[in-house]
VMD Tcl script that builds the backbone (N, CA, C; Angstrom):
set m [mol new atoms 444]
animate dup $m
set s [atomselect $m all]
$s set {name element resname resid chain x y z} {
  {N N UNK 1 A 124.633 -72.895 -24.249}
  {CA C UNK 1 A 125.931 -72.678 -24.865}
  {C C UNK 1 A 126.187 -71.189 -24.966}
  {N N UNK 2 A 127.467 -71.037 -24.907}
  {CA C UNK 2 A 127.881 -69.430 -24.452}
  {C C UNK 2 A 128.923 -69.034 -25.900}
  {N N UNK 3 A 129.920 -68.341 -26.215}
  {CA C UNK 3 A 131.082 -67.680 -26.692}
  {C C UNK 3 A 131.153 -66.643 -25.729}
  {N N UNK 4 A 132.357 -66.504 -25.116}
  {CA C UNK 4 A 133.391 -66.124 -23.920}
  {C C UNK 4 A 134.820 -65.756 -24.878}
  {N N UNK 5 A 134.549 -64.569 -23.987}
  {CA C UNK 5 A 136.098 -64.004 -24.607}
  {C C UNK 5 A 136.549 -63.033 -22.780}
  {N N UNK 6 A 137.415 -63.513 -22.841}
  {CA C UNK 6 A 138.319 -63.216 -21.351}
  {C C UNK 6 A 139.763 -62.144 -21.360}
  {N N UNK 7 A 139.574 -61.111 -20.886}
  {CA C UNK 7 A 140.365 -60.504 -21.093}
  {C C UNK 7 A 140.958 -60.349 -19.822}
  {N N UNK 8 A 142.314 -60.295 -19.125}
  {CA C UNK 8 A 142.858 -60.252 -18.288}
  {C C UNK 8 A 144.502 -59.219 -18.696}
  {N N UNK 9 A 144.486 -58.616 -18.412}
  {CA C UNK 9 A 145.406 -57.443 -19.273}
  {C C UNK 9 A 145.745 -57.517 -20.201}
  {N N UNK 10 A 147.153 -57.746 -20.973}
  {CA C UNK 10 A 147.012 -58.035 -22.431}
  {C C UNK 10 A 147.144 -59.600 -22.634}
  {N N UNK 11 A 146.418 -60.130 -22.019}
  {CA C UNK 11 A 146.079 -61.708 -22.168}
  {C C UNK 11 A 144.479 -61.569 -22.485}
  {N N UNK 12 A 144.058 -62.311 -23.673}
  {CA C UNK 12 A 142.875 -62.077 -24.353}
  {C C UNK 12 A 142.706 -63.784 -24.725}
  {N N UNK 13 A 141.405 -64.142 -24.209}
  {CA C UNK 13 A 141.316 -65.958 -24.397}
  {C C UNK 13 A 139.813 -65.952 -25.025}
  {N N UNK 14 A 139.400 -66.366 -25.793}
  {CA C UNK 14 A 138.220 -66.922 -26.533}
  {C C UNK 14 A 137.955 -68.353 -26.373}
  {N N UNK 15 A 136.716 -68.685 -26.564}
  {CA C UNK 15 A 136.294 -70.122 -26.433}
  {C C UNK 15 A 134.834 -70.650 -25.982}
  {N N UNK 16 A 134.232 -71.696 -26.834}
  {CA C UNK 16 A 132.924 -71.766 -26.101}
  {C C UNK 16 A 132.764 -72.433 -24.902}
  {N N UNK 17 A 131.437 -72.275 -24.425}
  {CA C UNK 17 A 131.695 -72.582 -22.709}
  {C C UNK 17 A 130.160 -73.035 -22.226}
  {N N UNK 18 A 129.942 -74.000 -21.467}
  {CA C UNK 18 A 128.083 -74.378 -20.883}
  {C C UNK 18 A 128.395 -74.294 -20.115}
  {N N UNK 19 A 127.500 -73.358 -19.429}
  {CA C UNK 19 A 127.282 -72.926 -17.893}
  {C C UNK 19 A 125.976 -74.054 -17.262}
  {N N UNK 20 A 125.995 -74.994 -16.727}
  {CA C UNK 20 A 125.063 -75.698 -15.835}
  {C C UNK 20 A 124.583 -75.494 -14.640}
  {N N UNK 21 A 123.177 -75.243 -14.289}
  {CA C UNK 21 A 122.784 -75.031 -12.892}
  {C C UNK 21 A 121.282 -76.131 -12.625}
  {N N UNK 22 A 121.875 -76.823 -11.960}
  {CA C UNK 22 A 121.535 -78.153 -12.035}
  {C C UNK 22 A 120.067 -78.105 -10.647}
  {N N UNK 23 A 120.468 -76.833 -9.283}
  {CA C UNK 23 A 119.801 -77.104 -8.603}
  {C C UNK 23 A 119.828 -75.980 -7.297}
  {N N UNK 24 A 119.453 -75.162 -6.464}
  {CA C UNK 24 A 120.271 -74.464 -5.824}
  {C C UNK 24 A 121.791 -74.879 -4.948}
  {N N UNK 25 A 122.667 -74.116 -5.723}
  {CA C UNK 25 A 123.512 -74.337 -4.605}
  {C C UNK 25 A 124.622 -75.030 -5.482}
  {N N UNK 26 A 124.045 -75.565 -6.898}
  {CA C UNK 26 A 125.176 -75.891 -7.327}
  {C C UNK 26 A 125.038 -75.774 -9.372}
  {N N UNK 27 A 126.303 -76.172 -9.269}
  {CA C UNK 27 A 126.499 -75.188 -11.040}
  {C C UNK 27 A 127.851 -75.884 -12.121}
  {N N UNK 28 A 128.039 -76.012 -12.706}
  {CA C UNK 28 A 129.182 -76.694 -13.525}
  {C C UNK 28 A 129.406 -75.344 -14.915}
  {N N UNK 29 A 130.961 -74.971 -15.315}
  {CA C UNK 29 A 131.221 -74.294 -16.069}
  {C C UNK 29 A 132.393 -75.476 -16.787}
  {N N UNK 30 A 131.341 -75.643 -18.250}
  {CA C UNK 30 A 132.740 -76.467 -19.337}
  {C C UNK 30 A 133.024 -75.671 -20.596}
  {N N UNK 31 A 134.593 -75.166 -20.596}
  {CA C UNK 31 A 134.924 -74.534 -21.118}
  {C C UNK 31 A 135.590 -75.786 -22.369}
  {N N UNK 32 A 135.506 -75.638 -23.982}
  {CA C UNK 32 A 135.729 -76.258 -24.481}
  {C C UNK 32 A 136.742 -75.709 -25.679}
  {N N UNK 33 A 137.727 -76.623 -26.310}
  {CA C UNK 33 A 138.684 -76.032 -26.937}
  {C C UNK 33 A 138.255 -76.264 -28.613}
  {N N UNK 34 A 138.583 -75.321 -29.627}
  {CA C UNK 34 A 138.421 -75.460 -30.822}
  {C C UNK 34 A 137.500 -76.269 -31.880}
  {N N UNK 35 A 138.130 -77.854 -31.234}
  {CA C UNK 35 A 137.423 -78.352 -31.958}
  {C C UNK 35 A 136.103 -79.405 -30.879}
  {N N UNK 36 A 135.685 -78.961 -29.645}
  {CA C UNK 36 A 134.794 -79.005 -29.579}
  {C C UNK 36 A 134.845 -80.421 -28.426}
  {N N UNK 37 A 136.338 -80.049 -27.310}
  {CA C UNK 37 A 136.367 -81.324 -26.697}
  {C C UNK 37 A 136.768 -80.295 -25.354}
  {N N UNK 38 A 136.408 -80.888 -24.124}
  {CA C UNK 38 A 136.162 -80.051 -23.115}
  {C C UNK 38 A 137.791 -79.850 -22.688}
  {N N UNK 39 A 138.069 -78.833 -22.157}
  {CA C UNK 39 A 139.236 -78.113 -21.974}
  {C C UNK 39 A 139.394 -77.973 -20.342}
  {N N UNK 40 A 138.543 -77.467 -19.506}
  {CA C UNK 40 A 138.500 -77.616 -18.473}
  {C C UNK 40 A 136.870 -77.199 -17.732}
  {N N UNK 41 A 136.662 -78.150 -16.569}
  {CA C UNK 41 A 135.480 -78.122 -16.259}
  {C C UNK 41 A 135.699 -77.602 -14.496}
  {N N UNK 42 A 134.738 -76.323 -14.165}
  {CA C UNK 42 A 134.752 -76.226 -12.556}
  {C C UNK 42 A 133.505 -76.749 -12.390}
  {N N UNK 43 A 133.160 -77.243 -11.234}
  {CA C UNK 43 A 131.997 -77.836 -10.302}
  {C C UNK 43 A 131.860 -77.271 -8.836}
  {N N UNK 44 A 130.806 -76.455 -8.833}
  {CA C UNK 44 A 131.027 -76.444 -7.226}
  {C C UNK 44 A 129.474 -76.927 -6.714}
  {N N UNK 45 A 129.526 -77.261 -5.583}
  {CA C UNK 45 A 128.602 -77.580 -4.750}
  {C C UNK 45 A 128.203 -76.381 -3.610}
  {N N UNK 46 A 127.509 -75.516 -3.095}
  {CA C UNK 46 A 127.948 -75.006 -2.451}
  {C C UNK 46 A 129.255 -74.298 -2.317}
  {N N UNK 47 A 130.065 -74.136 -1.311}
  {CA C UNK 47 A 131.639 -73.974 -0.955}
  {C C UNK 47 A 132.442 -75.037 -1.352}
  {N N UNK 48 A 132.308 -76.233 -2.104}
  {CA C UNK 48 A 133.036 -77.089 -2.360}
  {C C UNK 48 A 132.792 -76.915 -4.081}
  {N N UNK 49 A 134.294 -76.845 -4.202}
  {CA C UNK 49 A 135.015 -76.527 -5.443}
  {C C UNK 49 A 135.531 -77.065 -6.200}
  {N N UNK 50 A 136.114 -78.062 -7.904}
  {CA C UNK 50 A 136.844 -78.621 -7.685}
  {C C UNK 50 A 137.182 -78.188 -9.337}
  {N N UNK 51 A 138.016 -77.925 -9.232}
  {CA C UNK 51 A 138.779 -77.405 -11.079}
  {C C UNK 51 A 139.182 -78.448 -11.791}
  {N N UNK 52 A 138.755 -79.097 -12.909}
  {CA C UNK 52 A 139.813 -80.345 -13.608}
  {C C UNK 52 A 140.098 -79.345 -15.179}
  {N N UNK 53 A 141.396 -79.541 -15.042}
  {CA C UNK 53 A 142.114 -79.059 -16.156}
  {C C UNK 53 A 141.916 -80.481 -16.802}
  {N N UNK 54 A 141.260 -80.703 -18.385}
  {CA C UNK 54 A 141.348 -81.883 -19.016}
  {C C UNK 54 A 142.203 -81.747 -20.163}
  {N N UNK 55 A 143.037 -81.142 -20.660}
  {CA C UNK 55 A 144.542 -81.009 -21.653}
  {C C UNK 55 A 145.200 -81.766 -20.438}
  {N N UNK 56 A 145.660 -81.272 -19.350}
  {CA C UNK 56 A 146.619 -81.757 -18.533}
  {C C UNK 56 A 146.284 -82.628 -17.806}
  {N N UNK 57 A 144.778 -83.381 -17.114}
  {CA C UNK 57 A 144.887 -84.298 -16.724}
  {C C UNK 57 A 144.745 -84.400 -15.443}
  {N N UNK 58 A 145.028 -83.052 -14.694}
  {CA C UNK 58 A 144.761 -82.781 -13.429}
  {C C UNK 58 A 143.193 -82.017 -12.644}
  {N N UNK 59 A 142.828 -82.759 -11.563}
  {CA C UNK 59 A 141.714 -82.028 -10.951}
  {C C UNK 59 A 142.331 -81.145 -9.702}
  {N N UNK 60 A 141.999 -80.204 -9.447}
  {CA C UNK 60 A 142.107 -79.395 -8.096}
  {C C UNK 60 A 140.902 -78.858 -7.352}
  {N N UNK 61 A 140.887 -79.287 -5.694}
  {CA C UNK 61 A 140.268 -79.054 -5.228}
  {C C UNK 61 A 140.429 -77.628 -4.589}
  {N N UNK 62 A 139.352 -76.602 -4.646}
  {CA C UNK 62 A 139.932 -75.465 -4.203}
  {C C UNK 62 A 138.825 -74.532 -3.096}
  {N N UNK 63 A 138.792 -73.311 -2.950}
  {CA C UNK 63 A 138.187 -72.582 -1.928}
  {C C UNK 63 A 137.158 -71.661 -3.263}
  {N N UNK 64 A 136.065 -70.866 -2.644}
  {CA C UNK 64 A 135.757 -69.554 -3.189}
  {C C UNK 64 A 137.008 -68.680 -3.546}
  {N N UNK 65 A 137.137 -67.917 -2.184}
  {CA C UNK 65 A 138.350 -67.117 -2.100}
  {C C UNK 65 A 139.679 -67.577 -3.230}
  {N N UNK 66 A 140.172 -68.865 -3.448}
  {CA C UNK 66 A 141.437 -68.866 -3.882}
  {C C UNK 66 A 140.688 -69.227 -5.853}
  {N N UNK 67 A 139.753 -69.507 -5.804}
  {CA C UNK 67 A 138.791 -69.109 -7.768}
  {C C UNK 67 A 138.777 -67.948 -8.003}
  {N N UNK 68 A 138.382 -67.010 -6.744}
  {CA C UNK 68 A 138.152 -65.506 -7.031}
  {C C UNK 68 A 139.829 -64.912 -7.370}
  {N N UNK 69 A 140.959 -65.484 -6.854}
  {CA C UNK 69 A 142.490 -64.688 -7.316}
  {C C UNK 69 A 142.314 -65.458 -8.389}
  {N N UNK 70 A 142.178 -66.624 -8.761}
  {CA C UNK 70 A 142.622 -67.167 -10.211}
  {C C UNK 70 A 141.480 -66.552 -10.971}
  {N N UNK 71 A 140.174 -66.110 -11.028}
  {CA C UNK 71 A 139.591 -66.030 -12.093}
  {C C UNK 71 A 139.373 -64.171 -11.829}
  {N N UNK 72 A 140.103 -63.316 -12.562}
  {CA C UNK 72 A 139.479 -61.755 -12.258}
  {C C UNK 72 A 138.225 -61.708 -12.584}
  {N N UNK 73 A 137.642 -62.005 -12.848}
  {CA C UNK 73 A 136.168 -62.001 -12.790}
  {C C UNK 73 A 134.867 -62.196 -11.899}
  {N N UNK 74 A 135.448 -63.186 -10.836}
  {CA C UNK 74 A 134.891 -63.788 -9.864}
  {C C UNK 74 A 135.283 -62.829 -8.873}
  {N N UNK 75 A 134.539 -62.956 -7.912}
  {CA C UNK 75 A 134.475 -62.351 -6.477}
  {C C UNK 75 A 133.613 -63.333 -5.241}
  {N N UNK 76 A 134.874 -63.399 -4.383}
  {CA C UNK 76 A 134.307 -64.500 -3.094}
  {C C UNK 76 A 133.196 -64.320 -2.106}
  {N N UNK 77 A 132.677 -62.912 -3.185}
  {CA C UNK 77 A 131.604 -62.589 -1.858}
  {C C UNK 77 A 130.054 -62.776 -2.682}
  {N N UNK 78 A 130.429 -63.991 -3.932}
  {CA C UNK 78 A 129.325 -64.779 -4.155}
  {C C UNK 78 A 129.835 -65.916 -4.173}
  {N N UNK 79 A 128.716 -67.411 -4.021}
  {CA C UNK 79 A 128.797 -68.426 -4.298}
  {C C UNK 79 A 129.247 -68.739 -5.650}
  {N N UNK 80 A 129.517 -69.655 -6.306}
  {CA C UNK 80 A 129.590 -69.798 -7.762}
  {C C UNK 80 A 128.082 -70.168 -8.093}
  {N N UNK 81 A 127.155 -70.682 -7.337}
  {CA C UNK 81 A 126.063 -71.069 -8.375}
  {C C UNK 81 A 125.093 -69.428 -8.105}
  {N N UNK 82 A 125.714 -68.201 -7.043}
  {CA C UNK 82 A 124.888 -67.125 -7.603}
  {C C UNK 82 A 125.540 -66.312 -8.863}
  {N N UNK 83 A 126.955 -66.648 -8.770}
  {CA C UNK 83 A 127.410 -66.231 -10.324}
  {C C UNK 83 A 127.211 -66.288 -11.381}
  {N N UNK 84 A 126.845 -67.810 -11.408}
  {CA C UNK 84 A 126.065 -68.638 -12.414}
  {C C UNK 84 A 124.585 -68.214 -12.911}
  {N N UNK 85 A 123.941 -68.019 -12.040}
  {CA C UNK 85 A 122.546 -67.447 -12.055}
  {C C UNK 85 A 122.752 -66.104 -12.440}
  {N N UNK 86 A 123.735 -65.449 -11.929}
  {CA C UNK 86 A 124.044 -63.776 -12.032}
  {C C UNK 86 A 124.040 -64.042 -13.790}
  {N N UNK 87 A 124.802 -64.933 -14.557}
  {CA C UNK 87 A 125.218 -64.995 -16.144}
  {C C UNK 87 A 124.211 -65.562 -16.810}
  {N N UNK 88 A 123.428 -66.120 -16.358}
  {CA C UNK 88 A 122.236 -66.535 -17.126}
  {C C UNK 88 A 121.112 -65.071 -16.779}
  {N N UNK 89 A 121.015 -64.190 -16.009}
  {CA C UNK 89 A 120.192 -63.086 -16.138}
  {C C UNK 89 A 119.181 -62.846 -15.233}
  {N N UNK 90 A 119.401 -64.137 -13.869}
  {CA C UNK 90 A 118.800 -64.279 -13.051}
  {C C UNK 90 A 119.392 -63.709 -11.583}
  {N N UNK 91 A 118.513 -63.202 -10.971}
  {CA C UNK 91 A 119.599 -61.858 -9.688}
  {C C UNK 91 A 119.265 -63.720 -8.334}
  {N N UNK 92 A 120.393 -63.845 -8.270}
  {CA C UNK 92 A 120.775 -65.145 -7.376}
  {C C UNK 92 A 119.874 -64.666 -5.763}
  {N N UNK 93 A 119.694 -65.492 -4.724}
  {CA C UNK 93 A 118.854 -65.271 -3.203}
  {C C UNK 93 A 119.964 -64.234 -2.568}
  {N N UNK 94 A 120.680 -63.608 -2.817}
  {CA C UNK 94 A 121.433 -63.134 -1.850}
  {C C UNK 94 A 121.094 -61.311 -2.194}
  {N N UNK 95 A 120.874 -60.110 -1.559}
  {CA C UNK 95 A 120.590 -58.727 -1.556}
  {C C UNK 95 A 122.213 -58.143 -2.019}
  {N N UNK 96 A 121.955 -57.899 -3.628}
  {CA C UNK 96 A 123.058 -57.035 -4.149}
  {C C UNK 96 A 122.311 -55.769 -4.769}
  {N N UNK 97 A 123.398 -55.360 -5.185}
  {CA C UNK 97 A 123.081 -53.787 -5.623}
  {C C UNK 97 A 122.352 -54.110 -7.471}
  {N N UNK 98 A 121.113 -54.097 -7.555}
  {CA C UNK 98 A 120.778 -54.432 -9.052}
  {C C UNK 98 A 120.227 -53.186 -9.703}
  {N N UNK 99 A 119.903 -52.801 -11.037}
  {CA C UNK 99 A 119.334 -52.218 -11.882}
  {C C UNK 99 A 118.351 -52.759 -12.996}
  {N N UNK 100 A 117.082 -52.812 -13.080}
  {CA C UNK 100 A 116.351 -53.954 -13.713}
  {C C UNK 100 A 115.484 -53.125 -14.720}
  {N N UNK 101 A 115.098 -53.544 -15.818}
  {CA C UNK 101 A 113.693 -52.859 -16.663}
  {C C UNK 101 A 112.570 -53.889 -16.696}
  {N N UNK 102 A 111.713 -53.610 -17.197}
  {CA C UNK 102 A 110.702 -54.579 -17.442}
  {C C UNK 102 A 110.813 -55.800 -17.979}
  {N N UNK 103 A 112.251 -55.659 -18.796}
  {CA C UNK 103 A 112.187 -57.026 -19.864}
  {C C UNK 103 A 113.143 -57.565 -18.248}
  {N N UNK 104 A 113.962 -57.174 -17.658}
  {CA C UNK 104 A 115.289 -58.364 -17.060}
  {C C UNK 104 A 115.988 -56.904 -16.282}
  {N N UNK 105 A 117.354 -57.802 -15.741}
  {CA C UNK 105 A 118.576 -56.935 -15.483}
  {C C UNK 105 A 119.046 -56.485 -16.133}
  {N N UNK 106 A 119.626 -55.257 -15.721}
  {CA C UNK 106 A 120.511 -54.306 -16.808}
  {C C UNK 106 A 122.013 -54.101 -15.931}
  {N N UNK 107 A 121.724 -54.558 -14.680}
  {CA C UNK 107 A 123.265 -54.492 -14.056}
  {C C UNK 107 A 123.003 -55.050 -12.770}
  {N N UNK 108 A 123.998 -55.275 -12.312}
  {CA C UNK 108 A 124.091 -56.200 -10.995}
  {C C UNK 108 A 125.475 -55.842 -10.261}
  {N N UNK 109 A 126.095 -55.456 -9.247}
  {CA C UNK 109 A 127.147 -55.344 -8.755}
  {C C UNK 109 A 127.076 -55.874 -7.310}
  {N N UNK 110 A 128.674 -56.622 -7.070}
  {CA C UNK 110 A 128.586 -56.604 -5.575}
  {C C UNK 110 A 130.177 -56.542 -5.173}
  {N N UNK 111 A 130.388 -56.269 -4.257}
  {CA C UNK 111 A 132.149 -55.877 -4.112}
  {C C UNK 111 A 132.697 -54.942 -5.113}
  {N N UNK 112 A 133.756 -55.907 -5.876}
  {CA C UNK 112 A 133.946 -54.957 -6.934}
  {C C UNK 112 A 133.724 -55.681 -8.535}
  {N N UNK 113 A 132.839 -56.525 -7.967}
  {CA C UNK 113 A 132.339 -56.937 -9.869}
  {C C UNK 113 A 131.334 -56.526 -10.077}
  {N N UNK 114 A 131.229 -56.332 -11.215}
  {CA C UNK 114 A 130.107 -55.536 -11.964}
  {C C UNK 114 A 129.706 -56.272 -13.305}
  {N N UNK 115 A 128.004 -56.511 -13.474}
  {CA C UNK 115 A 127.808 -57.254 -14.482}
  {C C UNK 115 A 126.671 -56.421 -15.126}
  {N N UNK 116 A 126.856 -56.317 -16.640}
  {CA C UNK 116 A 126.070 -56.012 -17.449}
  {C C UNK 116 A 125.467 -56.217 -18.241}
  {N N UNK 117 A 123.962 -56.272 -18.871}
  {CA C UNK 117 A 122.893 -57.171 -19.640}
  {C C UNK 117 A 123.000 -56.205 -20.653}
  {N N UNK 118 A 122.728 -56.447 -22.056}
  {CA C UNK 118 A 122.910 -55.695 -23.315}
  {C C UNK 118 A 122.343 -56.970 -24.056}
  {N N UNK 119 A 120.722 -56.192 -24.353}
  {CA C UNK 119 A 119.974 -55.487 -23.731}
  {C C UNK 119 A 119.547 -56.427 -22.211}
  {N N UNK 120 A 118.472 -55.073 -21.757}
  {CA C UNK 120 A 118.398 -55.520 -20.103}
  {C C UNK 120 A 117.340 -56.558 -20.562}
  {N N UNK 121 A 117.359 -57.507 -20.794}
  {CA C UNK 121 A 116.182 -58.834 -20.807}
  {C C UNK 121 A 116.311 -60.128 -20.779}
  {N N UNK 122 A 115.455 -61.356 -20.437}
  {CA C UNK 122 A 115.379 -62.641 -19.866}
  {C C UNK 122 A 115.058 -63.166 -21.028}
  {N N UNK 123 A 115.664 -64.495 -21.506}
  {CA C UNK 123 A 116.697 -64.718 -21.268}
  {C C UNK 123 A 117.981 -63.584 -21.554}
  {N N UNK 124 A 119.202 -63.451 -20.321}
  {CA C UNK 124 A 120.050 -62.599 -20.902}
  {C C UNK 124 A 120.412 -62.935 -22.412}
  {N N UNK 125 A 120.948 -62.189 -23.306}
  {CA C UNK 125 A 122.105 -62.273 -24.282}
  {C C UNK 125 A 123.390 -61.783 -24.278}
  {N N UNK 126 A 123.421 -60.823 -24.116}
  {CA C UNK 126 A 125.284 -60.560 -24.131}
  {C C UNK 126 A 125.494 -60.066 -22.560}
  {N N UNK 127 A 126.635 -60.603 -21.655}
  {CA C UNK 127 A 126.590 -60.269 -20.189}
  {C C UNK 127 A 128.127 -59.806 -20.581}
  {N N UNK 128 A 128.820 -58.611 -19.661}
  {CA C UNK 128 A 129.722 -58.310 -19.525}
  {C C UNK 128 A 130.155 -57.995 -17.841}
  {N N UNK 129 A 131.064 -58.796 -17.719}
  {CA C UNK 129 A 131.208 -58.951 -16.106}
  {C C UNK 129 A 133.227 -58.194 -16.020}
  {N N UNK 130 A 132.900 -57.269 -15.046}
  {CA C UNK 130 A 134.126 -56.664 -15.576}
  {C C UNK 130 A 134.425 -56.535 -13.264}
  {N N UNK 131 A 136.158 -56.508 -13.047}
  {CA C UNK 131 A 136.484 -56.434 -12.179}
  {C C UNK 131 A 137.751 -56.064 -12.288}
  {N N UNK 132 A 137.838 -54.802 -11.508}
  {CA C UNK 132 A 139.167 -53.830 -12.061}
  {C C UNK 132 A 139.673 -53.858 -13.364}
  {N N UNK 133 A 140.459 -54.542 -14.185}
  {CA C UNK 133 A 140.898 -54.349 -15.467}
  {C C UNK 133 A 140.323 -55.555 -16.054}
  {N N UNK 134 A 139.758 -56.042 -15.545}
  {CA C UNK 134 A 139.516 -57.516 -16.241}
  {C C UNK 134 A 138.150 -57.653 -16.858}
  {N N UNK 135 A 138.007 -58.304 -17.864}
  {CA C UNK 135 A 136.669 -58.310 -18.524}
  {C C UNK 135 A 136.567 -59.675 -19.008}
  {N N UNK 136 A 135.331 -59.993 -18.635}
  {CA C UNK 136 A 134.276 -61.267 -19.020}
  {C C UNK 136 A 133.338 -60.985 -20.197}
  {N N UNK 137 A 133.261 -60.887 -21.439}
  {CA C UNK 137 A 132.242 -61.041 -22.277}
  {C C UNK 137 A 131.464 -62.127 -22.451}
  {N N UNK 138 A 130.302 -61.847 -22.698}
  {CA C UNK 138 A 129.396 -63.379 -22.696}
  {C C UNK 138 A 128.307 -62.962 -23.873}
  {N N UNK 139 A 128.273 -64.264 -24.625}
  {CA C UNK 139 A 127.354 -64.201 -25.266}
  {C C UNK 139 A 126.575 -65.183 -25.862}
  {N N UNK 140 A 125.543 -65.562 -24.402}
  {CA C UNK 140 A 124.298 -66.746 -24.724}
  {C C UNK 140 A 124.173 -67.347 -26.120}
  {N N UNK 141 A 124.452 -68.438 -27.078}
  {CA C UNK 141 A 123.971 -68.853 -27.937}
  {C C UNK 141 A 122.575 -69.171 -27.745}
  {N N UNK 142 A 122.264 -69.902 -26.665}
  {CA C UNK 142 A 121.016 -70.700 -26.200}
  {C C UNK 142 A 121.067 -71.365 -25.008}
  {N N UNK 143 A 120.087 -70.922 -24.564}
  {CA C UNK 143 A 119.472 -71.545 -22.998}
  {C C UNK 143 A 118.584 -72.219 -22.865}
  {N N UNK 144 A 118.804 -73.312 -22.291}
  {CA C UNK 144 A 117.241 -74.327 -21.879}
  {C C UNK 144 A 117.915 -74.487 -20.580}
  {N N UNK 145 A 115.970 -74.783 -20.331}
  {CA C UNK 145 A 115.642 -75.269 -18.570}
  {C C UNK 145 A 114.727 -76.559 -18.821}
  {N N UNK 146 A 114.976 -77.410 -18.580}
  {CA C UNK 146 A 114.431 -78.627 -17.832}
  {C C UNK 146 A 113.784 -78.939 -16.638}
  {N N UNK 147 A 113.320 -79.701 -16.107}
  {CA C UNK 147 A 112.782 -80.040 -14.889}
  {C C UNK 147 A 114.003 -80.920 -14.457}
  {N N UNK 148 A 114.744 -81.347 -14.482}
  {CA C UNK 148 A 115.747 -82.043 -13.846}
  {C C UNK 148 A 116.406 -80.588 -13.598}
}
mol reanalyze $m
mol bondsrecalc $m
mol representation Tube
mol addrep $m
């Protein structure tokens, strides 16, 4: 379980959120509203994408590329489940530009997102993922791993 606060110019969104990574290659983000009922859930598999807005009722199937214009935060030149891994504090299989200490990451960049550990250690706690004006705050309540 996370608290997420999203800033996208003077649009500022709060809300808690479970990031799932179930296996390589794939990952689930449920963003949940107030009182604690899911708001909208992405799933990707690989390159297969699929957004369900649950207030409205609708699912959309979509691309990398067209998550990365809707979400400033994202960038198409990762998968979503190395993003995913990128926010839990783990540097995903793919060669990006990192900065690490003994405890974890302290930064990670690739294109033009940039993510930051405060402090640099595993499990992360507070991640800040920022892309041109836009900012992602994160802040791990608690993480578990399973064998499933």
């Amino acid at each position: 379980m996370m608290k997420v606060r999203a800033t996208r110019g003077d649009e500022v969104q709060s809300f808690r959120a479970q990031l799932v990574v179930t296996k390589p290659e794939t990952m689930e983000l449920i963003a949940y509203t107030p009182i604690g009922t899911a708001a909208m859930t992405i799933r990707a598999e690989g390159d297969r994408i699929s957004y369900t807005n649950h207030l409205e009722g609708t699912t959309v199937k979509t691309t990398a590329e067209d998550l990365a214009r809707s979400l400033g935060f994202y960038t198409a030149e990762l998968e979503p489940y190395e993003m995913a891994m990128l926010l839990l504090g783990l540097p995903p299989r793919r060669e990006l530009l990192y900065e690490a200490s003994a405890m974890g990451l302290a930064r990670a960049s690739v294109a033009d997102v940039t993510v930051s550990f405060d402090p640099p250690q595993f499990p992360a706690h507070k991640v800040t993922v920022t892309r041109g004006g836009d900012t992602l705050e994160i802040e791990h309540l608690e993480t578990i791993a399973t064998k499933r």
